[in-house]
N, C-alpha and C positions, 0 to 999 in steps of 0.2 A: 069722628071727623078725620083721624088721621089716614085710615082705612080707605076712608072717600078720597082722599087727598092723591092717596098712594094711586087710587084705582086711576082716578082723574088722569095721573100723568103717566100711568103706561097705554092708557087709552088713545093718549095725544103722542106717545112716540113708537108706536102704531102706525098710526096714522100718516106723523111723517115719512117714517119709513118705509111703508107704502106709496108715497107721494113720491119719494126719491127713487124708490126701482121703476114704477111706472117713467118716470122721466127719464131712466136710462134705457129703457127697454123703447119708448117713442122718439127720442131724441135722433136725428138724422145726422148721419157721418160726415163732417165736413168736408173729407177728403175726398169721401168717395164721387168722384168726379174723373172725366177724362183731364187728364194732364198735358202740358208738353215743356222741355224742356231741351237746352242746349248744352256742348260741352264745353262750344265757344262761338255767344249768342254776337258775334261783329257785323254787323252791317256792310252790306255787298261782298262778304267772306264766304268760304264754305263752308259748313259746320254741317254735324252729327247729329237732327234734332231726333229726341223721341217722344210720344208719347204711351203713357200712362193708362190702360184700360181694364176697366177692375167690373167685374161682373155684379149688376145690383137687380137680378129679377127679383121681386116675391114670387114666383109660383118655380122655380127653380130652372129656368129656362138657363141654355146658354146662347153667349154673344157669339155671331155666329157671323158679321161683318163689322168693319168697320172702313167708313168712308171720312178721308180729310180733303176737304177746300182749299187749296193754296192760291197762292193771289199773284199766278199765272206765271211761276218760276220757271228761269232757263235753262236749270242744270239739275235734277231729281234722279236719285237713285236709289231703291229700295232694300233693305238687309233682309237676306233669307230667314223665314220664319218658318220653322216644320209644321205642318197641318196645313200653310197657309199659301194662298195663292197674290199675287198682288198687282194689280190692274191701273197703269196710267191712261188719264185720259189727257192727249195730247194734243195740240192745233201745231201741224206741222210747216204750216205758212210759218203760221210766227213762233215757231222753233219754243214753243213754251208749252209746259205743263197745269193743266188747273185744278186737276184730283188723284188721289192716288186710294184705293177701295183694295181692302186686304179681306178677305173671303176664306173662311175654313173649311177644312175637308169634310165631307157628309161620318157627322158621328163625330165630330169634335166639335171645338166651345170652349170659350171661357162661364166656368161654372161662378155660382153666386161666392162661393168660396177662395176665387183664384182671381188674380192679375195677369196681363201681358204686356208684353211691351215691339210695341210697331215702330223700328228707328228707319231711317231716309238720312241719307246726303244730299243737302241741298244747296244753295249759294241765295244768299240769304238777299232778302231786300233791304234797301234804305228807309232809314227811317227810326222812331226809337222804338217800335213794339208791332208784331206782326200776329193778327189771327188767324186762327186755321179751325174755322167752324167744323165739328164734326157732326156725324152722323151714325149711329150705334143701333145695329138690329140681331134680335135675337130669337131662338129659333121655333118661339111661340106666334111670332108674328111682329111683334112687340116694335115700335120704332120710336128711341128716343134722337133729338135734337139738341144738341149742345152748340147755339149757337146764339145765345145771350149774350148783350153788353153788358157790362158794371153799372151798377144802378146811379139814378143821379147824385145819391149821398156817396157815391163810394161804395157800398156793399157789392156781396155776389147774388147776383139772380140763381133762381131755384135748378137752372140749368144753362151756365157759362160758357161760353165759346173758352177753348185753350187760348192761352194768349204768351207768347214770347219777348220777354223783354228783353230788349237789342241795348245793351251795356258792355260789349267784352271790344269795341272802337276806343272807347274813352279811355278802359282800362289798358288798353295795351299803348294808348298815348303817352299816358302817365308812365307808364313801365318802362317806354322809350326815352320818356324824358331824364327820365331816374338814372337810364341809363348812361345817356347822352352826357349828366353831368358827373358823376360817378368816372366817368373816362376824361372826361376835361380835367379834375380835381387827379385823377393818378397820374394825370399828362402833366403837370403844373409842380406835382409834387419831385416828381421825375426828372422837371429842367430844373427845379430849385437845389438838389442835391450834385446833380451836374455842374450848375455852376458851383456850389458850396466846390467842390469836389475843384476844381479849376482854379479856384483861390489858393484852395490851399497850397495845391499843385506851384503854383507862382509864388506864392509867400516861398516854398521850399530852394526856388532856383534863384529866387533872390538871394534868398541867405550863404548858397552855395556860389554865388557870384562876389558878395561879399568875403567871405572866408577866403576866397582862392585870390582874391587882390593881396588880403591883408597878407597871406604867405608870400606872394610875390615878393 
């Protein structure tokens, strides 16, 4: 019995344990997604945004474009990227930008194993959160679309648009504000020592007005 018993329970952590690599070995990376992110996400500001592009072929293809959607910015500037070439598409009537397509040199790619990162100077819009649908092709053919909403519970869809949340308006209010009383409160402290400082002064010339009668 005890033999059965024994067998029973290496047979079932086995089994778990096979259960557990397979789920790490299928389980999908939740990162791995195109990104984008800012260094100072303010609304109608300029800022530094970049995104985030991580190589995910199975057949070991590389990424060999990548195109972002903007939501027809007036002010876009590209950072030099070695390999890479970077392509605005401009409406020069209306002085605005609505893509910007970063293209590698023939024999380079982002491999299954590597990240890049594609930054832009842009002046950012109004609003509390901006996407910038991408576009990712690689040099199999391969064309994925990143350009999913948030689902209606809340989650992420299997391929999400980047999305920028515009938060660094509020925070630098706050920072002003902090500021603004921070200088009030050392201005306050600064007339209360002035006067202390005045009193005393008086108290002093009194007493010296004093004394010089009494010698009289």
């Amino acid at each position: 019995m005890r033999t059965t018993a024994r067998a029973a329970s290496r047979a079932l952590i086995a089994v778990a344990g096979s259960t557990v690599c397979i789920g790490l070995l299928t389980a999908p990376s939740a990162s791995a997604h195109v990104r984008v992110e800012s260094d100072n996400p303010s609304p109608g500001q300029t800022a530094v945004v970049t995104f985030r592009v991580p190589g995910e072929s199975d057949t070991g293809a590389l990424t060999t474009q990548l195109k972002v959607d903007l939501p027809d910015l007036t002010s876009v500037r590209t950072e030099v990227v070695a390999g890479w070439t970077a392509r605005l598409d401009r409406d020069v009537a209306a002085g605005t930008v609505s893509a910007v397509t970063w293209s590698a040199a023939p024999g380079t790619g982002i491999s299954p194993d590597q990240f890049a990162l594609f930054r832009m100077s842009v002046k950012l819009p109004e609003g509390d959160d901006v996407s910038f649908p991408a576009t990712q092709t690689y040099s199999d053919g391969t064309v994925v679309h990143w350009d999913q909403q948030a689902l209606p519970d809340g989650g992420e869809p299997e391929y999400p648009a980047p999305v920028l949340t515009l938060t660094g308006a509020e925070t630098a209010t706050a920072d002003e504000h902090s500021a603004t009383v921070a200088q009030a409160q050392s201005t306050d402290n600064a007339a209360r020592w002035l006067a202390g400082g005045a009193l005393i002064l008086a108290a002093f010339a009194v007493v010296g007005t004093v004394l010089s009668r009494r010698r009289s």
